[in-house]
VEXDREN-2710 file (C-alpha; in Angstrom, 1 decimal):
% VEXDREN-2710
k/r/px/py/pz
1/UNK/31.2/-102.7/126.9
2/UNK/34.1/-102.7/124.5
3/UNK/37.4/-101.8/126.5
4/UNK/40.7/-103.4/126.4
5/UNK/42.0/-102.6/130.1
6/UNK/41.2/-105.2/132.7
7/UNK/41.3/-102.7/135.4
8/UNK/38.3/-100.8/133.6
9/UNK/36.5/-103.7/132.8
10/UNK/36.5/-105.2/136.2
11/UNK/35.9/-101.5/137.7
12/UNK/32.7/-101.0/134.9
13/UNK/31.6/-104.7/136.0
14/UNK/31.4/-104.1/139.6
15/UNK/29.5/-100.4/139.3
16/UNK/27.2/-101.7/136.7
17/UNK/26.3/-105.3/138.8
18/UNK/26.1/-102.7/141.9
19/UNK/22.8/-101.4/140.1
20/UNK/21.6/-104.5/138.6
21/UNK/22.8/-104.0/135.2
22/UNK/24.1/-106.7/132.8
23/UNK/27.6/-106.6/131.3
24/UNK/29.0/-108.0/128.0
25/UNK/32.4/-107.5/127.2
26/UNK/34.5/-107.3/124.2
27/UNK/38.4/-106.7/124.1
28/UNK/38.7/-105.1/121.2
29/UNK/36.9/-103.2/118.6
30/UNK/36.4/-106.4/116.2
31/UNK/34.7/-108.4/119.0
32/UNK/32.9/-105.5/120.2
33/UNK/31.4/-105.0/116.5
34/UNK/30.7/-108.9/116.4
35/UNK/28.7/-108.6/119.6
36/UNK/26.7/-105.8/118.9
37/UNK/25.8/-107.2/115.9
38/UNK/25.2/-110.6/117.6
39/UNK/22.3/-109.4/120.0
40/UNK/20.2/-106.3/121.2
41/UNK/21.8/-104.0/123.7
42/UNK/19.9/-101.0/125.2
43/UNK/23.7/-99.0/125.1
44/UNK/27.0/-99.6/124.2
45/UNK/29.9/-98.0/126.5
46/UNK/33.2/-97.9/124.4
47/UNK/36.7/-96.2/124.7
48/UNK/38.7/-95.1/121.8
49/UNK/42.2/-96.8/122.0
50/UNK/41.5/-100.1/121.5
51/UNK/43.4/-103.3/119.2
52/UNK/42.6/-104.3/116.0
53/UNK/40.0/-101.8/115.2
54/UNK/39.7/-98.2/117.0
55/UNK/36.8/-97.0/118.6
56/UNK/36.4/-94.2/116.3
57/UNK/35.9/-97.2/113.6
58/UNK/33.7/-98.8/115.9
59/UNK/30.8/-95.9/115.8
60/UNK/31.6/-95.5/112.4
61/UNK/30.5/-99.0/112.0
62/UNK/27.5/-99.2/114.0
63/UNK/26.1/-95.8/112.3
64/UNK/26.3/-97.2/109.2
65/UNK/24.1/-100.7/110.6
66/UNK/20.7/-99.5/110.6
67/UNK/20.3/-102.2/113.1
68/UNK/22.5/-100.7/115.5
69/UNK/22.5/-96.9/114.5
70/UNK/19.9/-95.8/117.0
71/UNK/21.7/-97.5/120.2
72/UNK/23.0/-94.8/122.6
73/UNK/27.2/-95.3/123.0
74/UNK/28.7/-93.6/125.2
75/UNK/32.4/-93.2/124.8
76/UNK/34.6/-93.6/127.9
77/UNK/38.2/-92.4/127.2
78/UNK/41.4/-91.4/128.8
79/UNK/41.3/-88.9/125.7
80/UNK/40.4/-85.1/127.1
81/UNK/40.9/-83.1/124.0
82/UNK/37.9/-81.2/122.8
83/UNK/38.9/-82.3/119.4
84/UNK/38.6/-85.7/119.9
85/UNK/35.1/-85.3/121.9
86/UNK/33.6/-83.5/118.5
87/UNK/34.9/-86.3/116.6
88/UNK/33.3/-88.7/118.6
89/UNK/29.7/-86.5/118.5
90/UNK/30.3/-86.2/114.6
91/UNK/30.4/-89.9/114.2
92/UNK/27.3/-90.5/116.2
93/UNK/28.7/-91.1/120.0
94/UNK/25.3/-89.8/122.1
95/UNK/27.8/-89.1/125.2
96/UNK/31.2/-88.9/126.3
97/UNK/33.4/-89.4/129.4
98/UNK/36.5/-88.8/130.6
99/UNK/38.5/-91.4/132.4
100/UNK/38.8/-91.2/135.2
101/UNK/35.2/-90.7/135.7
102/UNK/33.4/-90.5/138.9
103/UNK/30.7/-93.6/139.1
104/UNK/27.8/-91.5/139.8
105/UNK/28.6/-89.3/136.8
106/UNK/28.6/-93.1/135.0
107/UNK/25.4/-94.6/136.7
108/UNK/23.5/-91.2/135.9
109/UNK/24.5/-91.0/132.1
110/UNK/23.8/-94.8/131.9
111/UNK/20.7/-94.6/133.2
112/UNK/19.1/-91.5/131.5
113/UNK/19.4/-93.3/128.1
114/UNK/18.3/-96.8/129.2
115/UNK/14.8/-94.7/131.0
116/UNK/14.6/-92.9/127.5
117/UNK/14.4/-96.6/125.6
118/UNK/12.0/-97.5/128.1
END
């Protein structure tokens, strides 16, 4: 997970642990590049407005790692504009939500790409 707000981070820990699945956090879009990089992850969840580097830089990024190209992220942003949802689908995102987002919308989303890796 790569999101600077605490609030989302501990809300996105909590449903996630709920269901049995394991959370990494990064702060900002540097870190969360450095992790990704760092080990295997069956899907990134990232928002867009984050320090240092922007989400939009971050799939970008891990497109462009063959490594890390085929790992579903799923953008979770405050941002609503259609614009910036085909943006996010041009540079690779597989899915995106809107904050606020209702958890079972989350868990459902989640869990359809981790059943297709498996």
């Amino acid at each position: 997970m790569i999101e600077d707000d605490p609030r989302s981070v501990k809300l996105m820990k909590l449903i996630l642990a709920s269901q049995g699945y394991e959370a990494v956090i990064a702060r900002n879009g540097s870190e969360g590049l450095a992790t990704a990089r760092s080990r295997g992850f069956d899907i990134i969840l990232l928002d867009l407005m984050l320090p240092e580097v922007d989400g939009f830089e971050v799939l970008r990024q891990l497109q462009a790692d063959p490594a890390l190209a085929n790992v579903p992220v799923v953008v979770t942003s405050a941002r609503a504009r259609p614009t910036t949802k085909e943006e996010a689908a041009e540079l690779g995102a597989s899915f995106y939500l809107t904050k606020p987002y209702r958890k079972a919308e989350l868990l459902d989303v989640i869990a359809s790409f981790v059943n297709q890796k498996r």
